[in-house]
TORKEVO-780762 format. One line per 5 residues: number of its first residue (from 1); their letters; for each residue x negated, y negated, z negated of C-alpha. Coordinates in steps of 0.05 Angstrom, whole numbers, plus 5000, padded with zeros to 4 digits. Layout:
<recs>
NUM> a> X/Y/Z; ...
</recs>
This chain:
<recs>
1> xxxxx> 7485/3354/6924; 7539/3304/6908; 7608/3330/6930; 7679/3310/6924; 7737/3358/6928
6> xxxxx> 7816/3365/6926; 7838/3419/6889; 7909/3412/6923; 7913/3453/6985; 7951/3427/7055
11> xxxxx> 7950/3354/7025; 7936/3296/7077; 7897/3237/7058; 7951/3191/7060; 7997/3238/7018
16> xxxxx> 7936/3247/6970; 7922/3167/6969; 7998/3153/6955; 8015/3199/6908; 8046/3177/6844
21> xxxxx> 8021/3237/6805; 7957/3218/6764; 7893/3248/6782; 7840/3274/6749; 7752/3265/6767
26> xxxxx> 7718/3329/6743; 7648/3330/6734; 7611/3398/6729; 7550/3421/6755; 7535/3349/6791
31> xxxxx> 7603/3357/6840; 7665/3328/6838; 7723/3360/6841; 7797/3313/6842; 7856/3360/6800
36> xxxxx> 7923/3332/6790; 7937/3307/6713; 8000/3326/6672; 8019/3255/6644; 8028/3292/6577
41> xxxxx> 7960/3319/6578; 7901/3285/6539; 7837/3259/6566; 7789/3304/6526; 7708/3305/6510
46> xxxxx> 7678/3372/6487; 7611/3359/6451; 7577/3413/6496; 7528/3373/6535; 7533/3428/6590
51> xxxxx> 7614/3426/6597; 7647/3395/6653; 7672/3314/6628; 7738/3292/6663; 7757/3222/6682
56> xxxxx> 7816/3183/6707; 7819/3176/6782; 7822/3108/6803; 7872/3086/6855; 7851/3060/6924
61> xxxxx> 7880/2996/6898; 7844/2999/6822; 7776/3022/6866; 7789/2950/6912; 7789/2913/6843
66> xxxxx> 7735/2942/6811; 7697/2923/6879; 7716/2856/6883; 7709/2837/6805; 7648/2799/6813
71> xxxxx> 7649/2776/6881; 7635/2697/6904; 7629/2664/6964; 7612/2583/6989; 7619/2548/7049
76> xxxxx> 7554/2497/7062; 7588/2442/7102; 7524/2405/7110; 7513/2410/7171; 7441/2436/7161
81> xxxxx> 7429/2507/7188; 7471/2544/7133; 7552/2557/7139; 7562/2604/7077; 7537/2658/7034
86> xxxxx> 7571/2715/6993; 7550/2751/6928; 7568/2810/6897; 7549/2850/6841; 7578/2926/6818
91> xxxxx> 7550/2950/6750; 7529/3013/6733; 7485/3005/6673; 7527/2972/6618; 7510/2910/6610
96> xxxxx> 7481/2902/6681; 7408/2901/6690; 7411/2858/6754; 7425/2796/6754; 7427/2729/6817
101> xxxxx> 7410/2656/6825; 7428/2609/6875; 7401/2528/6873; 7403/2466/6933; 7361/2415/6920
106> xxxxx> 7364/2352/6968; 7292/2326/6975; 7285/2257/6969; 7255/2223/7030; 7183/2216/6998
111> xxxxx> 7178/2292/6994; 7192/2288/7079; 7147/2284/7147; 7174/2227/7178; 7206/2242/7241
116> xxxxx> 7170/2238/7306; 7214/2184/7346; 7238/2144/7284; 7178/2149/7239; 7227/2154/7179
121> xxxxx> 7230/2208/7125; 7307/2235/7118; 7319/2279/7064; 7325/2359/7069; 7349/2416/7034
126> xxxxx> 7312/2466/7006; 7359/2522/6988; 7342/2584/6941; 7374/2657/6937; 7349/2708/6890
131> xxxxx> 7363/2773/6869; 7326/2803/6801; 7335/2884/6786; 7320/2888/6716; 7297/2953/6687
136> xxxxx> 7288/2981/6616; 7343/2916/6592; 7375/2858/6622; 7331/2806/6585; 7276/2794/6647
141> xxxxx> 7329/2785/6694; 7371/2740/6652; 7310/2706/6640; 7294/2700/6707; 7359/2677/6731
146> xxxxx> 7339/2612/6684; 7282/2594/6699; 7244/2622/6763; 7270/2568/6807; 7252/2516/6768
151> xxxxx> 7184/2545/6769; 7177/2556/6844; 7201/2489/6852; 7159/2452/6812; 7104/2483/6847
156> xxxxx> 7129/2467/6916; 7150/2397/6897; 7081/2377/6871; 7043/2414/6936; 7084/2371/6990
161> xxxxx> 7065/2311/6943; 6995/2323/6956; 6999/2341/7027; 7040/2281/7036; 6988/2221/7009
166> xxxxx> 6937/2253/7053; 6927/2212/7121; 6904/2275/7151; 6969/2314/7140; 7026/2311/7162
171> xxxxx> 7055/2374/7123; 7026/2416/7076; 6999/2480/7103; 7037/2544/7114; 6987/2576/7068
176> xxxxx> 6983/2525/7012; 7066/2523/7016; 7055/2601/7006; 7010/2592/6950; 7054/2551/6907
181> xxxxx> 7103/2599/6913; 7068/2649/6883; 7038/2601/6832; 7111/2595/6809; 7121/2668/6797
186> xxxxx> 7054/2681/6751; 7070/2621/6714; 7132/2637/6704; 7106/2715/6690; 7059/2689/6638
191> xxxxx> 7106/2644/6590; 7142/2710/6594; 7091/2757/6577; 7036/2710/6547; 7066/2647/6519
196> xxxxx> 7120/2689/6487; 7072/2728/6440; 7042/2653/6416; 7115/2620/6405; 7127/2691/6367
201> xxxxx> 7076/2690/6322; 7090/2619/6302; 7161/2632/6285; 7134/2695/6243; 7208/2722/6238
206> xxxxx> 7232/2792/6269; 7299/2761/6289; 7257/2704/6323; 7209/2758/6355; 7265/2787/6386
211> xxxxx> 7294/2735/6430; 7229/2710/6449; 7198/2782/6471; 7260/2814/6490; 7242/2780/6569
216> xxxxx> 7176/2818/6553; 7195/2887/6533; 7234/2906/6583; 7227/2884/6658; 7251/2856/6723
221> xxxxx> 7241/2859/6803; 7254/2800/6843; 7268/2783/6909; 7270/2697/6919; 7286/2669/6992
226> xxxxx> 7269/2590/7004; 7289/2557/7061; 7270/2484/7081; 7325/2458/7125; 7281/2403/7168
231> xxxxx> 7226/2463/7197; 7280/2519/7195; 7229/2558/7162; 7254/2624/7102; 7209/2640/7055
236> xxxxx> 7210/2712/7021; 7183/2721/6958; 7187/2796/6940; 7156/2823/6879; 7185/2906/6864
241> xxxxx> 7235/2943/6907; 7287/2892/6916; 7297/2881/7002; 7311/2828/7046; 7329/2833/7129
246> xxxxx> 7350/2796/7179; 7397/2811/7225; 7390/2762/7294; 7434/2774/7356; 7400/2797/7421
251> xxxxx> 7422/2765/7491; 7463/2825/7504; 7506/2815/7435; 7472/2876/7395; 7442/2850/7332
256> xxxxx> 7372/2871/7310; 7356/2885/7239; 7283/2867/7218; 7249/2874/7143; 7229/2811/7104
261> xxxxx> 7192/2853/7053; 7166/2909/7036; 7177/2952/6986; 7131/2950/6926; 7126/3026/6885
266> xxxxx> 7070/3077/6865; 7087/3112/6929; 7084/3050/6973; 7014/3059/7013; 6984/2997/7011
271> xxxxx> 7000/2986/6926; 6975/3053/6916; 6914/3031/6952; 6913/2958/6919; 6915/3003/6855
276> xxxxx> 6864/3042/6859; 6815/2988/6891; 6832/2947/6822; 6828/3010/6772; 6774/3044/6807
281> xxxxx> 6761/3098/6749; 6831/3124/6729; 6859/3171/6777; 6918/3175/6742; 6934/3097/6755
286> xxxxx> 6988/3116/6805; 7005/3188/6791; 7075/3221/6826; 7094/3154/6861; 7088/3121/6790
291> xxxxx> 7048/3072/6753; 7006/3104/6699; 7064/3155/6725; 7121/3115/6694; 7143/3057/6725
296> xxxxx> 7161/3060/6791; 7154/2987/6817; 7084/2972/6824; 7109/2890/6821; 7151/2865/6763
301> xxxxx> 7162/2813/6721; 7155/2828/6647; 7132/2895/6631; 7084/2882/6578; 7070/2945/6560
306> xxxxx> 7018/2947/6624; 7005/2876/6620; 6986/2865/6543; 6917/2887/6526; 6913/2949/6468
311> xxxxx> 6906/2904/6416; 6965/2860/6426; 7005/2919/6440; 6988/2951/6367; 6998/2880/6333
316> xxxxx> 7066/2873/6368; 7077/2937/6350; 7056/2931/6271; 7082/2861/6260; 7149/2867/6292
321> xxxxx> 7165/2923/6329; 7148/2967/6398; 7131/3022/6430; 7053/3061/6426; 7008/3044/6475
326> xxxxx> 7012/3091/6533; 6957/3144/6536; 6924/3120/6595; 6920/3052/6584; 6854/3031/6598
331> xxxxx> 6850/2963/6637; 6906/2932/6639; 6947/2894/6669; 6967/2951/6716; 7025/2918/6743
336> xxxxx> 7035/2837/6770; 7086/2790/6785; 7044/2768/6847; 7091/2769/6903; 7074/2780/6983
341> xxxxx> 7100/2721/7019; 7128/2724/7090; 7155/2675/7132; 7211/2666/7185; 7233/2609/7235
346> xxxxx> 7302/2613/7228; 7356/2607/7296; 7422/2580/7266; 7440/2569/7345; 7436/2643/7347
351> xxxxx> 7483/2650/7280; 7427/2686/7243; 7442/2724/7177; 7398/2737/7119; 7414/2798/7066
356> xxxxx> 7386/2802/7003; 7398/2865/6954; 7377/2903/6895; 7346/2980/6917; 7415/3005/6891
361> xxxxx> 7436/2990/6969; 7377/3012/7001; 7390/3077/6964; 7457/3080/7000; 7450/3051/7072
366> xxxxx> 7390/3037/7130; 7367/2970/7143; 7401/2983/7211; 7467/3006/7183; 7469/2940/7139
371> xxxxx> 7451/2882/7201; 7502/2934/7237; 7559/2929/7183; 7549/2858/7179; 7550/2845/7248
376> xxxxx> 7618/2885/7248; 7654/2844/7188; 7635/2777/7228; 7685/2810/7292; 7736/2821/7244
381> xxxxx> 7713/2750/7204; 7688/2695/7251; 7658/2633/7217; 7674/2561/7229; 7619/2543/7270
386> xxxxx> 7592/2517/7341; 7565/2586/7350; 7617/2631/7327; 7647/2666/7379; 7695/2730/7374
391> xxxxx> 7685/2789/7416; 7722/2819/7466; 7732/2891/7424; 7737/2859/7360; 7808/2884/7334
396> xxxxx> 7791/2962/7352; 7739/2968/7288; 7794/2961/7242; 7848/2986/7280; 7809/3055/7300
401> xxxxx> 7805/3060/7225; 7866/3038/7189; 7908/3074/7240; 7917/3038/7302; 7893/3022/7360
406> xxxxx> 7871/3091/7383; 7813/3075/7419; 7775/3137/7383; 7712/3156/7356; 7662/3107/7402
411> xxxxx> 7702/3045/7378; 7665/3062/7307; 7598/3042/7343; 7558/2995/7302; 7535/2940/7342
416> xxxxx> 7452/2942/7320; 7397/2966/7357; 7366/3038/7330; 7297/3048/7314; 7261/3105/7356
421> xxxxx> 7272/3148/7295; 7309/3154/7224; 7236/3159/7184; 7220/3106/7139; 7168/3060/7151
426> xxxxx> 7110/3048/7115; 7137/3008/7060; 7212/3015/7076; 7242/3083/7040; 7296/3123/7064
431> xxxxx> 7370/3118/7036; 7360/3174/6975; 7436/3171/6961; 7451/3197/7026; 7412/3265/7012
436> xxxxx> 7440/3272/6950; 7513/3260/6968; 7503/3306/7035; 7527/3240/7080; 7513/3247/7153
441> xxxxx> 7489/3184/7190; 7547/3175/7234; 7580/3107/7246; 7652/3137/7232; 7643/3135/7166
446> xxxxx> 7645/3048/7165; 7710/3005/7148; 7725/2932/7138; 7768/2924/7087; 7741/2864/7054
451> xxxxx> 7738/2787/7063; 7673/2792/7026; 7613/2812/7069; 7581/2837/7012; 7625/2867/6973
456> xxxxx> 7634/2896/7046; 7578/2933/7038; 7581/2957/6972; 7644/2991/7001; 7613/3022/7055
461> xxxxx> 7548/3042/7014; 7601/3081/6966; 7633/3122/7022; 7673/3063/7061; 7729/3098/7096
466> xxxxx> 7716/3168/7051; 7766/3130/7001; 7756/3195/6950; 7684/3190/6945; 7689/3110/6940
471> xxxxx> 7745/3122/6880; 7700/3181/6849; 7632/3141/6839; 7670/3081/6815; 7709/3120/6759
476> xxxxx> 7643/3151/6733; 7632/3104/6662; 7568/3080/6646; 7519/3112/6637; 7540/3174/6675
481> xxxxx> 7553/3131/6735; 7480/3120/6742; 7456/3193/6754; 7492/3174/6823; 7485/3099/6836
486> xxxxx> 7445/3042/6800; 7476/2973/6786; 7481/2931/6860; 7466/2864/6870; 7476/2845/6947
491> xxxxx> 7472/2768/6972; 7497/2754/7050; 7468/2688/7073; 7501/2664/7143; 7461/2614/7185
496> xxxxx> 7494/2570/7239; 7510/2507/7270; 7556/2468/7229; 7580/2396/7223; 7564/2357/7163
501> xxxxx> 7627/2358/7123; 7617/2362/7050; 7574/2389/6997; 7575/2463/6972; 7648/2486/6953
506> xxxxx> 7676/2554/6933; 7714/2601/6980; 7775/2626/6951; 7795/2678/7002; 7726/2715/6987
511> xxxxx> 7721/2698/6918; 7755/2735/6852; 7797/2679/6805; 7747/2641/6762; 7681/2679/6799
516> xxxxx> 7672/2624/6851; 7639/2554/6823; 7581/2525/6870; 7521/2533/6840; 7479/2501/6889
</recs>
């Protein structure tokens, strides 16, 4: 169990916080224990695996900056069912292993139903978020963050084409738009996985071999969202553990929080039953929630070691360099880039909101606790738009927690509708974190601190008003820190009822100097 303690006895918070006397994180026996530091004393390492390690405490203040370090946010003034959307990213491993892509392309007119009263095509938007949690390297995401647009796009681009100079159509189909979207992510899988080996063995050079199968060796999740602006429709492409939901406001102003994927492991029913339908002989295809009992996403990018057939894994392996085949390869490939497709109409009248994120967060918080949290930071954080309204109670979430207002305990309320119980769904895991840090589930442990609504929620996931805990797992260095929390990727995309003002343009306020430079 993850704990965090104060050595000093009769200390408030506030006089711990302030103090001016430098504090010490000590690590031993997987607790944490804060101990005032002598400013003559050195920071010390004993080569004794077992020993306790000791690290500087960060600061409320240094543990803000280390949040906000990588944070971005844009406005949309299009005036086409999107206001704004924030990004954030916390590392753990070092370099990161996630990694985020964001692209607007306006359609031209051809690639458009013409409308119903005019009979003329107008162009749309087709707008792309994606979040990639790379695993065993940061090559596949990288990689991804390159190139998987383009691929989906293509795809999409040359299906409304053929849709379009049919008589019979007026749009292409909900299924064939589905299709191409997954057509984008094996071809893009393949000139990672495939294509790479060729171009590799034509170079002929180990330093060449390198780049080109680095994207290969190790592997990546992803998580792509599409939305057309003319039908209003979002398309999730999920392939791993990644997570999208969306959070829509009921008549009665409580928000409801509802998956837009599933989550794709050993231990996920259906993939273990996909599996074992495709490898009907090996019982040991999905063994302890794993895949051939190692790798826990059952959908990845990448991966070739249960992708590549025997063969090309021992020529890789003599001719440049790899790992052995595993033991119980037998018919591979084990694991695809394939991903399930779902689809949403979205309400921007309704101020609908969209978040995207890398497992690290679904580790920490509920799907719930994160359309909750959200719902929350928009009291304190209203957006410029038709539908943007401030509540009544809106100044009591911060007050009640930064010491004012008094309004007590029930002002910490999250405003989101609870499921009828705290067990995962099939598909949707339970925050592991929580267990492991001995959290309770009550709403009193929420802040908003942050003009960022996601780097609001990587504060919250790390303790959010528990400022010792959030300080403690963000002084553990890499790659300590993850034995408590993996690198986070989290992507907050606001829907609404805007006039068209402008293209795409950075938000200061929410952004960290030199982060924030539209890439739409």
């Amino acid at each position: 169990m993850f704990c965090i303690r104060d050595t000093r006895a009769d200390r408030s918070f506030s006089a711990i916080a302030d103090a001016s006397t430098p504090r010490n994180l000590i690590v031993e026996d997987d607790q944490f224990f804060i101990r005032e530091l002598d400013s003559a004393s050195p920071i010390t390492k004993s080569p004794n695996a077992q020993a306790s390690s000791s690290y500087a405490m960060l600061t409320p203040e240094e543990a803000s900056q280390k949040l906000r370090r990588l944070e971005e946010s844009y406005e949309v003034p299009r005036g086409r069912g999107v206001l704004r959307y924030d990004i954030v990213q916390l590392p753990s491993n070092n370099p990161i292993e996630d990694d985020h892509a964001e692209k607007l392309i306006e359609t031209s007119p051809s690639l458009t139903v013409p409308d119903n009263n005019s009979h003329t095509s107008t162009a749309s938007d087709w707008m792309f978020w994606s979040v990639f949690d790379g695993h065993g390297g940061w090559t596949t995401s990288a990689k991804l963050r390159q190139v998987l647009t383009s691929f989906v796009a293509r795809e999409l681009s040359s299906t409304y084409k053929s849709a379009l100079t049919n008589p019979s159509f007026t749009a292409p189909s909900p299924s064939s738009i589905d299709e191409a979207i997954k057509r984008g992510f094996l071809k893009c899988d393949h000139d990672i996985v495939h294509e790479s080996v060729i171009r590799a063995q034509k170079a002929n050079t180990k330093s060449a071999a390198a780049a080109l199968l680095g994207p290969a060796l190790s592997g990546s999740c992803a998580l792509l969202s599409f939305y057309d602006s003319r039908s209003k429709d979002l398309r999730v492409a999920c392939t791993g553990d990644s997570r999208a939901v969306l959070g829509r406001r009921n008549p009665n102003g409580i928000w409801a929080a509802q998956p837009l994927s599933e989550d794709q492991t050993g231990g996920t029913p259906s993939e273990m039953a996909r599996l074992r339908a495709e490898h009907p002989n090996e019982p040991n295809v999905v063994a302890h929630g794993r895949i051939l009992g190692n790798l826990e996403p059952s959908r990845a990018f990448g991966d070739a070691q249960y992708k590549w057939a025997r063969d090309i894994q021992e020529m890789v392996k003599k001719q440049w360099f790899g790992r052995s085949p595993l033991a119980l390869l037998k018919t591979p490939p084990y694991v695809t880039a394939e991903p399930v497709v779902t689809t949403m109409k979205m309400q921007p009248e309704k101020g609908d909101f969209v978040v995207l994120a890398t497992d690290g967060l679904w580790e920490m918080l509920t799907n719930e606790e994160v359309v909750g949290l959200v719902g929350k930071w928009l009291e304190e954080n209203p957006l410029n738009s038709k539908n943007a309204t401030k509540t009544s109670n809106s100044g009591s979430w911060t007050q009640s927690f930064l010491g004012g207002g008094g309004k007590g305990k029930g002002d910490a309320t999250l405003p989101v509708a609870r499921p009828q119980q705290e067990s995962g769904k099939e598909g949707q895991r339970n925050p592991i974190r929580r267990t492991q840090w001995g959290i309770g589930a009550g709403d009193e442990r929420f802040v908003v601190e942050d003009k960022n609504a996601a780097t609001h929620l990587v504060r919250n996931a790390l303790g959010g008003r528990d400022r010792d805990m959030v300080c403690g797992l963000l002084a553990l260095p890499s790659p300590f820190s993850r034995r408590y929390r993996d690198d986070l990727t989290v992507a907050v995309v606001f829907f609404g009822e805007g006039e068209a003002a402008g293209d795409v343009k950075a938000n200061a306020d929410a952004s960290a100097p030199g982060m924030a430079k539209p890439k739409l």
